[in-house]
ZAMARGU-4260 file (C-alpha; in steps of 0.2 Angstrom, whole numbers, plus 5000, padded with zeros to 4 digits):
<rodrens>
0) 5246/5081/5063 | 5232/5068/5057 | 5233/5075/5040 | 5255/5071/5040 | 5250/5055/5050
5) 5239/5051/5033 | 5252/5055/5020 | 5264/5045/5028 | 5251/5030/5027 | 5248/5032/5011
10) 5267/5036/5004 | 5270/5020/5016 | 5256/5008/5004 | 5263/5017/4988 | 5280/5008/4994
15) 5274/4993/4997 | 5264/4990/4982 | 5279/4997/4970 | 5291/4984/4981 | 5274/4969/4978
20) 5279/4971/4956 | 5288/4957/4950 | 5301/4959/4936 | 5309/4947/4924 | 5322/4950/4913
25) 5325/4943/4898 | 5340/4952/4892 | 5339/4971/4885 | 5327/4967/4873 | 5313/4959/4883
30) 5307/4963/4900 | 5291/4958/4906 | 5285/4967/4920 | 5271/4962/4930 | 5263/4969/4944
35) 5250/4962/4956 | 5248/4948/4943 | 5245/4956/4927 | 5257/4961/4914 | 5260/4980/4910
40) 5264/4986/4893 | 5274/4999/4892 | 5273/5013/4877 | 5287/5008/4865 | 5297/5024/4870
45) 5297/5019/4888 | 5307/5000/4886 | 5314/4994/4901 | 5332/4987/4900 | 5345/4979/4910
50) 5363/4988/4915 | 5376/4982/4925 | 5365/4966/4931 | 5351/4979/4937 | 5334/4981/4928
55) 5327/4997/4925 | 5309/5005/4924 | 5306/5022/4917 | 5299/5033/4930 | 5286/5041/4919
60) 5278/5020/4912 | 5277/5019/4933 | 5270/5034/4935 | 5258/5032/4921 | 5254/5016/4930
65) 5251/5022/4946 | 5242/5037/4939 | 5253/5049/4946 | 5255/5066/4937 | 5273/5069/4930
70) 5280/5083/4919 | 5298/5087/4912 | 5302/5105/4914 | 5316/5107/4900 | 5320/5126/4905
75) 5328/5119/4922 | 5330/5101/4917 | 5319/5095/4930 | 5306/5080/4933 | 5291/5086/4941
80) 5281/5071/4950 | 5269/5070/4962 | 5249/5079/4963 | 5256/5096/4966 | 5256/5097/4947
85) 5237/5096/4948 | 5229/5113/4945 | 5211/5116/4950 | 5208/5131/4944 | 5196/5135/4958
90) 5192/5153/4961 | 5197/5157/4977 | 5183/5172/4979 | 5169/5157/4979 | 5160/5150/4990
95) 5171/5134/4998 | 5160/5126/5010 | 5144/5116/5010 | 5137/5114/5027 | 5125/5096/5029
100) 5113/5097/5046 | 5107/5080/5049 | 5102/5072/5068 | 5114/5060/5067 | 5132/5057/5059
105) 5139/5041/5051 | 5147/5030/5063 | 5159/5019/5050 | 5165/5025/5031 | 5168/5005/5026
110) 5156/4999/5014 | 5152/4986/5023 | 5144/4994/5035 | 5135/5005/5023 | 5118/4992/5025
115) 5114/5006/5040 | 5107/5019/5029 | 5117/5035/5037 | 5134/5026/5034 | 5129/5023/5017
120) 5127/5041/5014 | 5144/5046/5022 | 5151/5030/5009 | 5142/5037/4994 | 5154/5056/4996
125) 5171/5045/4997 | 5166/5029/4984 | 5159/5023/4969 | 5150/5008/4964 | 5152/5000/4945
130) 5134/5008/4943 | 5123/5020/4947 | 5105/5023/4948 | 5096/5037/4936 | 5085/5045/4950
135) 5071/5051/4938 | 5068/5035/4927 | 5074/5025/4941 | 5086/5014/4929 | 5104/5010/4930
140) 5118/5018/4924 | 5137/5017/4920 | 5148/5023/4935 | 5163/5014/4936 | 5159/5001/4924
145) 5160/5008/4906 | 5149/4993/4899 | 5139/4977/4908 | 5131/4963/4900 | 5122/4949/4907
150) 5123/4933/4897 | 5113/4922/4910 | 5105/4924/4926 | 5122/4920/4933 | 5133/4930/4927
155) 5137/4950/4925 | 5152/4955/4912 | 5161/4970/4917 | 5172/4983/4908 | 5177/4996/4920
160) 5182/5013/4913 | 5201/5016/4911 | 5203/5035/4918 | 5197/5032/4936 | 5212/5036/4951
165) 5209/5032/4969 | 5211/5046/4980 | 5233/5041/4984 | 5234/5042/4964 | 5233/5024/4961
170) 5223/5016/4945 | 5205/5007/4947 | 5209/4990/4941 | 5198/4974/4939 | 5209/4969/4953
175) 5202/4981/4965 | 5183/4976/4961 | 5188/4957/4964 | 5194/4961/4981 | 5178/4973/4987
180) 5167/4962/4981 | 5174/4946/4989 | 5176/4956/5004 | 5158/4961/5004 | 5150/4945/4997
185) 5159/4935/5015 | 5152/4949/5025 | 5137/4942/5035 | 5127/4957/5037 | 5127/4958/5019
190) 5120/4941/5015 | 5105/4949/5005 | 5114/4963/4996 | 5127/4954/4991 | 5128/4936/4995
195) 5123/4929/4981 | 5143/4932/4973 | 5151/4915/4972 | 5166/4925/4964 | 5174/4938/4952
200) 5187/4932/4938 | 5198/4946/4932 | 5205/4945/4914 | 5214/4958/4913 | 5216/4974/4920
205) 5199/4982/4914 | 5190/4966/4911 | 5181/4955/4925 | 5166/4942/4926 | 5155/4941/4942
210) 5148/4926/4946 | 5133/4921/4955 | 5128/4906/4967 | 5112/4905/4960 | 5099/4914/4948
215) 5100/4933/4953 | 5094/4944/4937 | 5092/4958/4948 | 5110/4960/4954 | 5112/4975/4944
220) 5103/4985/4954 | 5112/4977/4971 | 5128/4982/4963 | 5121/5000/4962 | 5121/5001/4983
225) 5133/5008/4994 | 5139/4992/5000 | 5145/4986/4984 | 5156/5001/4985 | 5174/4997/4975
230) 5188/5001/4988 | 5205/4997/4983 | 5215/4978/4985 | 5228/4988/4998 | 5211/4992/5006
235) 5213/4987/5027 | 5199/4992/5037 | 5212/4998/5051 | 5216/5014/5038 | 5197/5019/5045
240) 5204/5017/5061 | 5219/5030/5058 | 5203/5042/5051 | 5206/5037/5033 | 5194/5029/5020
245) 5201/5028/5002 | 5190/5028/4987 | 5187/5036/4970 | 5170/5046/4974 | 5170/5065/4974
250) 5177/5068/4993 | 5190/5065/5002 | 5191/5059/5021 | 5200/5072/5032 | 5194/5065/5048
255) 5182/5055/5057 | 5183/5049/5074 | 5170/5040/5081 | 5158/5050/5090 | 5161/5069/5084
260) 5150/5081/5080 | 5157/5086/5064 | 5163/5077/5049 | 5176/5086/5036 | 5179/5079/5020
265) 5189/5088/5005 | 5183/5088/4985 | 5193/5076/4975 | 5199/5089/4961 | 5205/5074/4951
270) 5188/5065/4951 | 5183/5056/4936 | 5166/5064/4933 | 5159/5080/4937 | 5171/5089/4948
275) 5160/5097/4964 | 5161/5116/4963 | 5167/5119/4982 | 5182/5115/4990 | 5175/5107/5007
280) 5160/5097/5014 | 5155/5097/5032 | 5140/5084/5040 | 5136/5090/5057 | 5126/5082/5069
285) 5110/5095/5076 | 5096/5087/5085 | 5083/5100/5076 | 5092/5100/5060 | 5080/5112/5052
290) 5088/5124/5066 | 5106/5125/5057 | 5100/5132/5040 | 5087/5146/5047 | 5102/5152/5058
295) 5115/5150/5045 | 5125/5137/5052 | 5120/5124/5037 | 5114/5126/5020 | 5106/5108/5020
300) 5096/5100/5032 | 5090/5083/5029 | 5074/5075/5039 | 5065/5090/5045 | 5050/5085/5056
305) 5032/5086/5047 | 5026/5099/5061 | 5039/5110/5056 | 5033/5108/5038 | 5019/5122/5037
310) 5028/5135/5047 | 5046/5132/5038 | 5037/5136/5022 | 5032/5150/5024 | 5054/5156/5025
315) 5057/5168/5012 | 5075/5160/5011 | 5072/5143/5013 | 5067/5129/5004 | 5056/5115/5007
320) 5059/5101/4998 | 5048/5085/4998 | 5052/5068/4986 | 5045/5051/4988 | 5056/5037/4998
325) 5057/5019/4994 | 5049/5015/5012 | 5030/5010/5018 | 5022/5011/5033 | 5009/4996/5032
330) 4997/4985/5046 | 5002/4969/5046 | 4993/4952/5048 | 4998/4937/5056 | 4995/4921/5044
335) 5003/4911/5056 | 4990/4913/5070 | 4971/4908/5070 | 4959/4913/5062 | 4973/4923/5049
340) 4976/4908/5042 | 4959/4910/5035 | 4957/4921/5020 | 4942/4924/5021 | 4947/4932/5039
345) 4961/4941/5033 | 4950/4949/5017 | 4936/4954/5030 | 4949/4965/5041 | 4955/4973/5024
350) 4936/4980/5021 | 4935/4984/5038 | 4950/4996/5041 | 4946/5012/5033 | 4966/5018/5028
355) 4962/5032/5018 | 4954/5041/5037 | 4972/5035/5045 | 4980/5043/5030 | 4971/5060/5032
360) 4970/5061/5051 | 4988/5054/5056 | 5001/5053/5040 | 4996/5068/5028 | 5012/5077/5031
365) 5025/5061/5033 | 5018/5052/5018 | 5012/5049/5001 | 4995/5040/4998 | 5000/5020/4990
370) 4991/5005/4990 | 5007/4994/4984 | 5020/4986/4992 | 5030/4993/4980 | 5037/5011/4979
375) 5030/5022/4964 | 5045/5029/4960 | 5051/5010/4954 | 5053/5010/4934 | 5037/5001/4927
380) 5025/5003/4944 | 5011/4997/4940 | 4995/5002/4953 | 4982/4995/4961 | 4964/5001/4964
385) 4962/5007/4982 | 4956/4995/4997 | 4938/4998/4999 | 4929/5000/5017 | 4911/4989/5016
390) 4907/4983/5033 | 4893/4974/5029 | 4904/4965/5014 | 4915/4963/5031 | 4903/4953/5041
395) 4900/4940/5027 | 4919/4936/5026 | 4920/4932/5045 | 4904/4922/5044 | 4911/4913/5031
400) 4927/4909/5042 | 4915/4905/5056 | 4918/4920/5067 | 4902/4928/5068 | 4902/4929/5086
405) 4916/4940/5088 | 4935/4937/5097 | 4949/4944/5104 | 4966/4950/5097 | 4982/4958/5100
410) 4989/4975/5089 | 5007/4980/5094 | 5020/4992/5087 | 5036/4998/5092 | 5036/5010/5108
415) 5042/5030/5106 | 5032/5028/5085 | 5018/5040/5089 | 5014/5039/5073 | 5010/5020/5074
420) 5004/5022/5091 | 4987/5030/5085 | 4988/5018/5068 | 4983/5004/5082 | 4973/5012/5089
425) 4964/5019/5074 | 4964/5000/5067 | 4957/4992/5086 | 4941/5007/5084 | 4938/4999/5064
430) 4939/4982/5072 | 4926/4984/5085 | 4911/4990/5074 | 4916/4971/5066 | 4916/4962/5082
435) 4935/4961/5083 | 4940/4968/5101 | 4959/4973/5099 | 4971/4975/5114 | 4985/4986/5111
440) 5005/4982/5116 | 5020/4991/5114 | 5038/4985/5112 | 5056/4994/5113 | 5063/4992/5097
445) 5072/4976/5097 | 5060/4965/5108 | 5045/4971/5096 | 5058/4966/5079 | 5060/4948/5089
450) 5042/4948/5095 | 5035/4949/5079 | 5049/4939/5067 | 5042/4923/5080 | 5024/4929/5074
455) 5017/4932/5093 | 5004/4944/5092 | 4988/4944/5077 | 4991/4963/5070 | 5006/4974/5071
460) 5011/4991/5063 | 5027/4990/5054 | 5039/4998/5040 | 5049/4992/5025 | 5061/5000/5015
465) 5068/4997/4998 | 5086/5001/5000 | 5092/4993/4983 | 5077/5002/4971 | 5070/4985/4965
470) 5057/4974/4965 | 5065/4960/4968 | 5069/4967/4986 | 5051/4974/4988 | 5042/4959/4986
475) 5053/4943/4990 | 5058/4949/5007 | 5040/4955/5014 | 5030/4937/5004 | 5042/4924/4999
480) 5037/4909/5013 | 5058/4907/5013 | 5059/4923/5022 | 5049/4921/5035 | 5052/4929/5053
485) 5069/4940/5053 | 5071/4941/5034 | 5055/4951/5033 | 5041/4940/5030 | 5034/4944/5049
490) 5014/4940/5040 | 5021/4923/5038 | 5014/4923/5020 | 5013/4907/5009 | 5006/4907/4995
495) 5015/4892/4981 | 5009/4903/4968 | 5016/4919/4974 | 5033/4909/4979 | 5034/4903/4961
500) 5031/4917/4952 | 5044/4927/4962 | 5057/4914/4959 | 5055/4915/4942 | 5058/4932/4941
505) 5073/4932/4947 | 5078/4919/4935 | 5072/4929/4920 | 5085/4944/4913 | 5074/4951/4900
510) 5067/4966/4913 | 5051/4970/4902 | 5045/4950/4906 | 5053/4953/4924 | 5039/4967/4926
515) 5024/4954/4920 | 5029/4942/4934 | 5028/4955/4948 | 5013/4962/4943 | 5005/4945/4943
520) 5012/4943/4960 | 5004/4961/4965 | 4986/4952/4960 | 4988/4938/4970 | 4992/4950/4987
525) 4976/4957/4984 | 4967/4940/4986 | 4974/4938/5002 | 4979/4955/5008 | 4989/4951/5024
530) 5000/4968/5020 | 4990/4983/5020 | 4999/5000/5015 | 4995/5017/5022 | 5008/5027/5016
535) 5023/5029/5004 | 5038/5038/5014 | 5044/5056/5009 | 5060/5065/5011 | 5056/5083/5020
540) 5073/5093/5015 | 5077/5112/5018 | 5087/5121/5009 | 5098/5137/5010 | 5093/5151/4996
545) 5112/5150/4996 | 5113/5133/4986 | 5102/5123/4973 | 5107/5108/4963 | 5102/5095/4977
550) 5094/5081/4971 | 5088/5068/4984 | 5092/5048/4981 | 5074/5041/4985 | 5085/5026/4995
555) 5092/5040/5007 | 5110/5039/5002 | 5110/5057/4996 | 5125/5062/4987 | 5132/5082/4987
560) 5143/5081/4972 | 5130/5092/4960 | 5124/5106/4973 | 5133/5123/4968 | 5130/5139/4976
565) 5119/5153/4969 | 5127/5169/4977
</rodrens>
């Protein structure tokens, strides 16, 4: 019934839109026809012309428009139209299901929610965004858009390819971008992925320029991100309410209500690029995910837990996989409290902490050694030499700072994160042998986010994640002094320098001189280290022997398109 209730929808938008074109007639010899605005041209074989004081279109120019199939059947003299033309040419002795096992399910298929990173994953099936991120050289790459160039920090020239359907038939038009990325550049929570979009002209029905408030380079990589997903201008967020959700991405919606357990989605066989060999995909929500594939109710299971690591390997018919994330677990130091304002203060904790123990005694399994604040999977990383443990070198620095007597200090972190738990106290041991004495405090999620965004306690143990693959985001957010508190910068970092350097980064569009600027801003962070990494995020995946093709987006959108089954 929800399936009926949905074509009926859809038949009903397909009504209105044809019944929105606006038709002039100038006599049988010139009709214009326009339609949301722009002006078709019809093939010269498919003129439009006026009878009896009533215009008339061909029906195979519309459906051409509308990317509807049609086909003329001259043994019975009949007009075929409509997707039952549309021949998959699937055998029907495959496999038809892939079966996903996460702990938890998307709770909204609208891109703008998709800044929650499970509901970005669920967008990524049913959408696509104008481009695309390579996952092994970390560049971007054509999706929707056929062709970008970038003639000035403000501004991003489009051409969108011309053979892309949404999922009821009609055609992606420039029209379409216009509306979802206004929609998404007024949508608050997407202020940093997507606010900086004063607007999009349209020139035609491929062609379209998006400009920016202010300088951006890296908006490119913004546009790669689930939210900037390109849903059609019909588009009404109450479709998601009736279960519907209508892109031009490799799956189709068949249902989703708030709060199951399940999610179904159906392949798009019309879909532009590579068409996914199996008819069906199903998320389903397992609280041990890892549990679903060895008992053969899933062939994927994403975030298995790093003890079940060791003994999962040793599965003759599973597999693990392990790929670097775009997150950090790091200790945090509040510049904004005495004596951090100090750099000398701030330097002598860095020497004193010994990271690479709490690397190998607590995060071995979770994470990847790093040093940066940047993820190495970012085209042009560029590393820095580990942070050295010299407690004598220590003691000078707080002497130097005046501090040689010793004082007391808070570390907190957010309550139910064993693995942050021991950081602090791991860090309050290092402390003590410097004359630091640490007391330790733990926070529910949202009180420690607001606790430390208002800077009240001297050490915390955080995370940040790089959702939009770019340094930009990896470096503004966590140092800029403009984003202090909420936006990121909860070490209250200022540094003129540091400020300056990022700004101009994001003025500059030549990517190779972009690089320079960051890596200059990587060297000043070491002279005042108030963010020190311990550990560069991984993916733990399992997979069924029955499948391969899986390839993890380091951003945690994955998408399923490309997994084929092996038996």
């Amino acid at each position: 019934m929800k399936k009926s209730f949905k074509a009926f929808a859809a038949a009903l938008l397909a009504l209105a839109l044809v019944m929105s074109a606006t038709l002039t007639a100038f006599g049988n010899d010139g009709i214009r026809v326009v339609i949301d605005g722009l002006e078709w041209q019809f093939d010269e074989d498919m003129t439009p012309f006026v009878h009896d004081g009533r215009v008339f279109l061909p029906i195979r120019g519309i459906a051409d428009v509308f990317g509807i199939p049609i086909e003329w059947e001259q043994d019975t003299n009949t007009v075929h139209v409509g997707w039952h033309l549309f021949d998959t040419g699937r055998d029907q002795d495959a496999d038809s299901l892939l079966r996903i096992a996460h702990y938890t399910l998307p709770w909204s298929f609208d891109p703008i929610d998709a800044h929650v990173s499970v509901n970005a994953m669920g967008v990524r099936q049913i959408f696509d965004t104008l481009v695309v991120m390579d996952h092994d050289t970390m560049t971007v790459m054509p999706s929707l858009a056929a062709e970008w160039h970038m003639p000035d920090p403000r501004t991003v020239e489009i051409s969108l390819r011309q053979d892309v359907y949404f999922h009821d038939g009609y055609s992606l038009t420039a029209h379409d971008v216009q509306y979802s990325l206004h929609r998404a550049a007024a949508a608050e929570q997407l202020d940093v992925f997507l606010g900086m979009i004063s607007h999009v002209e349209v020139h035609d029905w491929y062609e379209l320029t998006i400009h920016l408030a202010h300088d951006f380079a890296p908006i490119i990589y913004h546009l790669a991100h689930p939210t900037a997903s390109i849903v059609p201008a019909y588009y009404h967020e109450m479709y998601l309410e009736w279960g519907m959700a209508t892109g031009t991405g490799p799956f189709m919606l068949m249902n989703f209500w708030s709060g199951d357990s399940a999610i179904w989605m159906d392949t798009n066989f019309r879909y532009w690029g590579n068409v996914p060999q199996f008819d069906m995909l199903r998320f389903e929500s397992f609280s041990h995910s890892i549990d679903a594939v060895i008992y053969g109710w899933a062939d994927i299971a994403l975030d298995v837990h790093p003890l079940d690591m060791e003994w999962v390997r040793e599965l003759d018919d599973i597999t693990m996989l392990v790929d670097l994330s775009m997150s950090f677990d790091y200790i945090g130091i509040n510049t904004a409290m005495s004596p951090w304002d100090n750099p000398a203060a701030v330097r002598a904790v860095s020497y004193a902490i010994d990271i690479e123990s709490i690397f190998d005694s607590i995060f071995e399994e979770a994470f990847a050694p790093t040093v940066s604040p940047l993820a190495r999977r970012l085209s042009g990383y560029t590393g820095l030499p580990p942070f050295e443990v010299d407690l004598d070198r220590a003691a000078e620095l707080l002497a130097q700072a005046g501090l040689s007597d010793g004082f007391g200090i808070t570390i907190a972190y957010n309550t139910h994160s064993s693995f942050r738990g021991l950081v602090a106290e791991h860090v309050a041991r290092d402390l003590a042998q410097i004359g630091i004495e640490a007391k330790i405090i733990s926070l529910e999620w949202p009180e420690f986010l607001d606790a430390t965004a208002r800077g009240e306690f001297d050490i915390y143990v955080l995370g940040w994640n790089n959702p939009l693959l770019n340094k930009d985001y990896g470096l503004f957010y966590l140092f800029h002094s403009s984003a202090h508190g909420h936006a990121g910068n909860r070490t209250f970092h200022n540094n003129p320098q540091v400020d300056a350097l990022l700004d101009a980064a994001r003025a500059e569009i030549d990517s190779e001189a972009r690089a320079v600027l960051y890596n200059q801003v990587l060297q000043l962070l070491r002279e005042n280290p108030t963010v020190l990494p311990l550990g560069q995020g991984q993916y733990r995946i399992g997979i069924s022997g029955r499948v391969a093709g899986f390839v993890p987006n380091p951003a945690g959108y994955h998408r399923f398109a490309d997994v084929h089954f092996t038996e």
